[in-house]
C-alpha positions in Angstrom: 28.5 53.1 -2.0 29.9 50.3 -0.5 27.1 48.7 0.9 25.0 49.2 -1.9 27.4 47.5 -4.4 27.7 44.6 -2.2 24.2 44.6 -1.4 23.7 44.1 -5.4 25.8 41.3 -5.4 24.1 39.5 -2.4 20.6 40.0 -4.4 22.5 38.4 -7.8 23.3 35.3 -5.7 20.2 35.1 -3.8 18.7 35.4 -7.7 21.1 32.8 -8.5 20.1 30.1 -5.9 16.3 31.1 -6.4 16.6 30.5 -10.1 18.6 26.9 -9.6 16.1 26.0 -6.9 13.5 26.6 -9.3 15.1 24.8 -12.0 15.3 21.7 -10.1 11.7 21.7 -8.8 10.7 22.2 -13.0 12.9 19.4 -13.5 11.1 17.0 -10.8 8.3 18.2 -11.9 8.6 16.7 -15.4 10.3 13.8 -14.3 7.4 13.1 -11.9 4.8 13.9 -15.3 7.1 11.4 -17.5 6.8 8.5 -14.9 2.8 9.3 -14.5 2.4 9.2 -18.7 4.4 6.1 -18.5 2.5 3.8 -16.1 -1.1 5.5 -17.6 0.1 4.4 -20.8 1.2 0.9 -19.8 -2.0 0.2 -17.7 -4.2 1.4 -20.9 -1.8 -1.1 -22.9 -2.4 -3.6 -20.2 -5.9 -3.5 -20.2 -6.1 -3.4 -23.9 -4.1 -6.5 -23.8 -6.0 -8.1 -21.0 -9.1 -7.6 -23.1 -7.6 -9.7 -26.2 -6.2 -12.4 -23.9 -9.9 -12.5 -22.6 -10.9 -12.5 -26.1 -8.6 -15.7 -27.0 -9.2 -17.9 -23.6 -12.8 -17.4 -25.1 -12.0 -18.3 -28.4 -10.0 -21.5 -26.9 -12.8 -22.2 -24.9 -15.2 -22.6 -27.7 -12.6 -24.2 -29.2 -12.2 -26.9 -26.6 -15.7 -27.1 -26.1 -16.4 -28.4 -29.7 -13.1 -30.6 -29.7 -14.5 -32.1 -26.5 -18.1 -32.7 -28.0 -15.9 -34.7 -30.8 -14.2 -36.9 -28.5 -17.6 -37.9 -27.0 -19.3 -38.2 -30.3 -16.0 -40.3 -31.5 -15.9 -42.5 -27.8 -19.5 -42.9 -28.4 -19.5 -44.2 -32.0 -16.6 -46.7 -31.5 -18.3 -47.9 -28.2 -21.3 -48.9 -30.3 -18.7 -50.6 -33.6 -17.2 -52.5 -30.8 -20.3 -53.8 -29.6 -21.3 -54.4 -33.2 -18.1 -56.4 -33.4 -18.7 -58.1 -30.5 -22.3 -59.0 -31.4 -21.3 -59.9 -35.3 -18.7 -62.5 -33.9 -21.2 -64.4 -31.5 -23.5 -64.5 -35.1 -20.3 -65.6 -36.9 -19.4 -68.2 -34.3 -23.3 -69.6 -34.4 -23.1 -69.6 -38.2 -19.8 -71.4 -38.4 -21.9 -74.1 -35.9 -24.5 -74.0 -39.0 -22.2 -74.6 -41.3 -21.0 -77.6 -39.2 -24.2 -79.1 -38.8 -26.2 -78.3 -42.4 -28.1 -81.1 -43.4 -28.2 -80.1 -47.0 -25.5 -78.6 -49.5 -28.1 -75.4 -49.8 -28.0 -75.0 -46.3 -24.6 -74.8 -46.2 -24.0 -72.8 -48.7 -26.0 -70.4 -47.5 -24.5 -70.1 -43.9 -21.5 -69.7 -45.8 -22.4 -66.8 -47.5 -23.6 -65.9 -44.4 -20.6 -65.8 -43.1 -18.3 -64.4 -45.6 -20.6 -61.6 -45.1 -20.1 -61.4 -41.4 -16.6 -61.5 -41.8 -16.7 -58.4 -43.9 -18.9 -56.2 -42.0 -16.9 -57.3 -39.0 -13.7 -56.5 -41.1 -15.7 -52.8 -42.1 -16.1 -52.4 -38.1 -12.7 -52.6 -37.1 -11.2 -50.7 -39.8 -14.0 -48.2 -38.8 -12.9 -48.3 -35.1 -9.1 -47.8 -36.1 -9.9 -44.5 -38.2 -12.2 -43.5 -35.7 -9.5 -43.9 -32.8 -6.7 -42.1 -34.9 -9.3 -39.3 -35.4 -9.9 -39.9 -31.4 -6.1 -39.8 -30.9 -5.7 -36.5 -32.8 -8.6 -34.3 -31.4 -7.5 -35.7 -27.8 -3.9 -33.7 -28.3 -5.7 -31.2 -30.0 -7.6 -30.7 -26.4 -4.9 -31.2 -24.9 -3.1 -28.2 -26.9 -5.9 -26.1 -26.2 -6.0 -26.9 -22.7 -2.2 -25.4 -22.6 -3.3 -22.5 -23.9 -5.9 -21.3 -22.0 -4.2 -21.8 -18.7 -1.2 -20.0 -20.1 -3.8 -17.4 -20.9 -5.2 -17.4 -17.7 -1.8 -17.2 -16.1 -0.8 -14.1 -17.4 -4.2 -12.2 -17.6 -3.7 -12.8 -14.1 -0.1 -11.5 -13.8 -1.5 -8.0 -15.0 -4.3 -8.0 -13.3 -1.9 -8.5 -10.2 0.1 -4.9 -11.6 -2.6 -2.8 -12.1 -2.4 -1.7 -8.5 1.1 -1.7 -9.0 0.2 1.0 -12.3 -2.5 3.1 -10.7 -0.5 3.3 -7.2 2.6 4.8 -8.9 0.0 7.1 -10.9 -1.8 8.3 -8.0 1.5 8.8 -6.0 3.0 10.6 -9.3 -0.2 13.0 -9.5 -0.4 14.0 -5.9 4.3 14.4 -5.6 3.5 16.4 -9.2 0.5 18.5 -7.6 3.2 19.6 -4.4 6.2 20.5 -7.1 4.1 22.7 -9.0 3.4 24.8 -5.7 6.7 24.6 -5.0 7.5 25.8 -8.3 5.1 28.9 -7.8 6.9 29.6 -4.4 9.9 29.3 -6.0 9.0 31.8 -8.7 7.5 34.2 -6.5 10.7 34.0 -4.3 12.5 35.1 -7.9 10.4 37.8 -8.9 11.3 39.2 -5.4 14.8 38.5 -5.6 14.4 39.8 -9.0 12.5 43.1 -8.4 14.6 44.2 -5.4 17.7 43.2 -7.5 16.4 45.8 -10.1 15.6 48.6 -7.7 19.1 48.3 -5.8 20.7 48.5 -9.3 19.1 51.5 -10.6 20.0 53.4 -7.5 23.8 51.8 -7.8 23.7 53.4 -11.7 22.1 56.6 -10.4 24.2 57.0 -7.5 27.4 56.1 -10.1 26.1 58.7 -12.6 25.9 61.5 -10.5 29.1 60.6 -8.9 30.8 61.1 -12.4 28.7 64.5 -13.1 30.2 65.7 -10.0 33.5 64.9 -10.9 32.8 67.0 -14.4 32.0 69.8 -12.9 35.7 70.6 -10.1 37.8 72.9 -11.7 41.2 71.5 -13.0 44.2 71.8 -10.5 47.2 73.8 -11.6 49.8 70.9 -12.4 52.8 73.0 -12.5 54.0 76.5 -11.6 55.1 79.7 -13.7 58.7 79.1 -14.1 60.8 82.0 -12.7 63.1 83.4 -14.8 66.6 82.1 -15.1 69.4 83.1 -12.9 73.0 84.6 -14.5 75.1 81.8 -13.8 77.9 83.7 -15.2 79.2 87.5 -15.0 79.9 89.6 -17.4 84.1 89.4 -18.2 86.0 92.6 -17.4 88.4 93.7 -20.4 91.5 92.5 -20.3 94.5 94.4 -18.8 96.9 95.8 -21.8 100.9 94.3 -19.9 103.2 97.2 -20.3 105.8 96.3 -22.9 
């Protein structure tokens, strides 16, 4: 009787233990399934990310290609008004030299006309090459913007391209750690259902062997708890008549 009642509570602890054990492996087990989710979901953001960075350096390339193709079209175009400049102030200079040396009023005249009209192409030139250079001026910070940008770009599609190993190891090492928990969890379970089904046999024989215990109790006959009483003694005599005194 004895052993068998502490043999039941042995099992119950062992059950215990087996259960907790189990518990914590479940636990590790999710915990382990939470960090994989987490770094599969931030290398999917990652890569969805480094595909619109990708996206934008090429936008800001295309961008900076036609900005750059301005700036040359623009360096070329005031190149060729300050050459025109140059080239309109040697004809104003020689037509200043006709108007010097004209023989008649009419040729003077004309050299001055002449040169009131050099004056104002050459004034058209410059005031060309001034709007042309502000333009220049604008597109050249516009590049330089752009420039910004895309190494800025490039510096952090390349800081997440540096992680992904960083992602996938800790998925790879999450997946295999999660593989060896959930046999562990099996042996843990199977170590419970023993526990568990020797627990239940050792019980059942506990309860039978307590039940037939009380039926044998049942059926001994009831010990006499107190005796027939004897009857009581005289405790006093009968008194003799009194003697009649002689008077």
């Amino acid at each position: 009787m004895t052993s068998l009642e502490k043999t039941v509570i042995e099992l119950r602890q062992k059950k215990k233990e087996a259960t907790k054990l189990k518990q914590n492996a479940e636990d590790q087990l999710k915990q382990l399934q939470s960090a994989e989710k987490r770094s599969a979901t931030g290398l999917k953001k990652m890569i969805k990310q480094i595909e619109s960075e990708k996206e934008d350096v090429t936008d800001v390339s295309e961008n900076l290609t036609r900005k750059n193709a301005q700036v040359e079209s623009i360096q070329r175009l005031v190149t060729n008004a300050e050459e025109r400049v140059n080239a309109e102030k040697e004809t104003l200079e020689q037509t200043e030299q006709e108007i010097e040396f004209a023989e008649t009023p009419e040729e003077k005249q004309n050299a001055e006309a002449r040169l009131r009209s050099l004056n104002d192409h050459i004034q058209e030139l410059i005031s060309e090459i001034k709007s042309r250079q502000k333009t220049l001026k604008k597109i050249t910070g516009e590049v330089s913007t752009f420039d910004d940008i895309k190494s800025k770009i490039a510096t952090q599609i390349k800081k997440q391209t540096q992680s992904k190993p960083s992602f996938r190891s800790t998925i790879t090492t999450s997946h295999q750690t999660a593989a060896k928990v959930v046999k562990e969890i099996e042996k843990r379970t199977k170590a419970e259902e023993r526990i568990s089904k020797t627990l239940d046999n050792a019980s059942l024989k506990l309860k039978e062997y307590l039940a037939k215990k009380r039926t044998a109790a049942k059926r001994k006959p009831a010990k006499k708890t107190a005796a027939k009483r004897k009857p009581a003694k005289k405790t006093a005599a009968k008194r003799k008549p009194a003697k009649k005194t002689r008077r």
